[in-house]
Every structure is written in C-alpha cells, then in structure tokens.
C-alpha positions, 0 to 999 in steps of 0.5 A: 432394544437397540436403542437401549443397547446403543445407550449401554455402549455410549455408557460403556465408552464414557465409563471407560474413558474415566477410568483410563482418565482421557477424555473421548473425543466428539465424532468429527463433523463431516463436510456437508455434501451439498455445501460442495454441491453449492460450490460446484454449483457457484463456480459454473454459474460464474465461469458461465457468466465471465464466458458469456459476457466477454462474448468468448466461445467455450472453444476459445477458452479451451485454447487459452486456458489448456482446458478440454472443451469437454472439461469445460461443459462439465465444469459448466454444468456443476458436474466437473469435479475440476482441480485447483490447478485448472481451475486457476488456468481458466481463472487466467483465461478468463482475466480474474483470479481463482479466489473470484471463482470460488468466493462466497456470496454474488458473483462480480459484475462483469464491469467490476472485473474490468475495473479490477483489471485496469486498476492492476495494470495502471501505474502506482500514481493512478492506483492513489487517486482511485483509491482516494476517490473510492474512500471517505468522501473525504479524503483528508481523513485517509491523512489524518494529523500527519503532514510529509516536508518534501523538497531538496536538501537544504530547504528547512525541513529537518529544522522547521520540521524539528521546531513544528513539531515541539510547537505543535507537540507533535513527534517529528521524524526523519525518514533517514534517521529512522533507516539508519536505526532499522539498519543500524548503519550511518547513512554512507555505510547504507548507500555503500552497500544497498546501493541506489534502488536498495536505498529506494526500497528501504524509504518505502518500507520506513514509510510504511513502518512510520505510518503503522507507529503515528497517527499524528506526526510531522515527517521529513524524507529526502528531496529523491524520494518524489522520482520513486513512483509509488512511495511517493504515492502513498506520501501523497496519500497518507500525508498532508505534503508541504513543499519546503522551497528556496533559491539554487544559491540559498539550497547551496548556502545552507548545505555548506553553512552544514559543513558539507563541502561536497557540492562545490568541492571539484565541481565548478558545475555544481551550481548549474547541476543544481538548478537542472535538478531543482527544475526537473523535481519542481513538476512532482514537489508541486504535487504537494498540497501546498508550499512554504518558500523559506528564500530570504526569510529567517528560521522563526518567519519560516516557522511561523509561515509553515504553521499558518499553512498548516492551520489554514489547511486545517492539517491537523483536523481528521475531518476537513470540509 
C-alpha cells in the first residue's frame, strides 16, 4: 500500500508540474559521508607523514603553526573537523601548501616536497634549467621554430631580423614595436611615464603575449632586456637566441648612420661608455645559443651568415638530435 501510495504522489506532482508548465526539479544529490570521511582520512595520513619525516615533534608543529597539541592529535587521527584557515597554518608549518593536503591521489614523496621547496626559493635562471632538464628529452622542442636576436643597438637585428624573415617566410617582430601597439604610445612617451622597471614589465608581458600568438617566428628585443633575470629566462627557454655582434665603433656608426645623434652629442665619454656596457653584457649575450659577428660584413653576407646558423642549428626543425 505505501508503495502504490508513493507512486500515486510521484504521480500527482508530475501531473501538477504540467499543468502549471514548470518542470520539477530532480532531488539534489547529497555529498556522500564517506567521501568527507576519505578526505579527513587523506589529510591525517599526510600531515602524519610530512611530521614524521621532517622528524618535527607534534609539540613543535603546535608552535609553528598556533595549532593546539591537542587539535593536532584529532587532526591526526582523521577525527578533527579542522577549518581552512588552520589547516593552511599547519600546511605552512609543515613547508607545503594546503592544496597538497588536500589533493586526490598519493601523497608527495618527502624528497619531492623538497624538490618543491628549493625549486620556489631558487632564482629565475635556475627555475629554466630545471625545467628544461624535467621536459622532453629534447628540449629544442620547448622552442620549436622561433628563434630571439639579442645584442645591442646597432648590431642588425631589426634589419637582419626583417629580411630572415621575408627569406625564411617567417613573421618578424619587434618586441618595442609590439609594446608601442599594446600602449598605443611611441617608445619616449612609454619610457616617460612607465619609467625604467615598468619598462621592464612590459617586455615581459610582450614576451609572453608573442609566444601565445607564434609558434614560429623570428624575434628582436632590445640589447637591456639580458640584465632583466627572468625575462631573459624565459627567452632563453622558449627561443633559439642568437647573439648579433659588432665593434663599440661599428655599434656606434650604425646608431648614428640612423640618424640618432644622442650617444655622441655632449658626451666626449660615450665611446668609452659604450665599451664598458659592451663588456659587462657580453658574459649574459654569450648565453645565447650561438652568434653571428656583422663587424665588417655587408648586409647581404650578414644575412647569408645568419641563416646558415640557423640551418646548421637546425633552428627551424621542432625536433633536434
């Protein structure tokens, strides 16, 4: 009887939602106990587990993290219904992060959360070369097609970098011309008012927006950008860098045969200035993963020069032996 009753009132409802034309919505499912039993049960295995191998008594991680000894038994033994907000204290404590606490599947090797730790605290350059060594085995398909000019004003890259491109049927961009379109400022206006480090920032996010847009390209930025730590980490890791180099008086001749008098003009000095910064970039351009010197050599030998670097390399080929 209760059974037919109950089908009667499922009956009734579904009869009355087409009458009034709304449809009636399913029951919601309700969180299953034991999955918040599972998790309770993964969060005290692993704090358990990060305590015991860092060797750190429950009484020591009660006074780094402002947890109650006594919260922590609980917490250990699957039975402290414990807030975010504490368990992100012991996370801390513990030198990981709340979400390795909570997440799904095996907990992290203790090695592995130091690995995780050192690779945070290192500096940019290092960050790359872990990451490259942890990728593909080979790593020049991180790069793929798209190769980075770096050097100093005056080198060729604008120019070189323009007619590879046309030989190669490659886009060739600018990385201050694609700052001056995402600003909509000439470079003077965007160096007035960002000033120096906004300068900085910019060229990062412009390399960053020109890796998502080209898979192949053919990249010029300016001869600062290697002094910029991580920017010219992630260059070196997402490019094939080629090091475009002259003479002080070549880098000199060219600037002004562009009409630009400023490096001379007032300044007796600007020569000697000009060696100094040749010679304190020169250890960072030489990170790149090879070199073309245009000193002495006419456009079209450059050119020629350039792209037989680029063969040789095998620049162009996604995978390389």
């Amino acid at each position: 009887m209760a059974g037919i009753m109950s089908k009667r009132t499922e009956a009734g409802t579904r009869a009355a939602g087409s009458r009034t034309g709304k449809a009636t919505a399913p029951p919601k499912e309700v969180p299953s106990q034991d999955s918040a039993l599972r998790l309770m049960a993964r969060v005290a295995s692993r704090v358990r587990e990060l305590r015991k191998s860092q060797r750190m008594p429950r009484r020591a991680l009660s006074e780094a993290s402002g947890v109650s000894p006594r919260y922590l038994a609980q917490l250990e033994a699957g039975e402290g219904n414990i807030s975010i907000a504490l368990l992100q204290r012991v996370a801390e404590a513990l030198g990981v992060t709340a979400e390795t606490l909570l997440a799904s599947g095996e907990a992290t090797h203790p090695e592995a959360q130091e690995v995780m730790t050192l690779y945070r605290l290192a500096p940019a350059e290092v960050q790359s070369q872990v990451r490259r060594l942890l990728s593909a085995e080979n790593p020049g398909a991180l790069r793929s097609g798209r190769i980075c000019l770096v050097g100093l004003r005056g080198a060729g890259k604008s120019t070189l970098g323009r007619l590879a491109g046309e030989a190669l049927s490659l886009p060739f961009v600018e990385l201050s011309s694609e700052i001056e379109a995402w600003t909509g400022m000439p470079m003077s206006e965007v160096l007035a008012l960002y000033g120096q480090d906004g300068y900085r920032r910019l060229e990062s996010e412009a390399v960053l927006r020109v890796l998502e847009q080209h898979d192949k390209m053919i990249l010029a930025v300016a001869g600062g950008i290697v002094a910029e730590e991580k920017t010219y980490a992630l260059l070196l890791e997402r490019f094939h860098t080629v090091w475009l180099r002259t003479s002080p008086a070549e880098h000199m001749q060219r600037v002004r045969a562009q009409g630009d008098l400023r490096p001379m003009e007032g300044n007796p000095a600007a020569m000697s200035q000009l060696r100094a910064l040749l010679e304190a970039r020169s250890p960072l351009y030489e990170r790149a993963d090879a070199q073309v010197n245009t000193s002495n050599r006419t456009v079209s030998a450059s050119l020629n020069d350039l792209l037989a670097v680029f063969a040789s390399n095998r620049f162009l080929n996604s995978q390389r032996p």
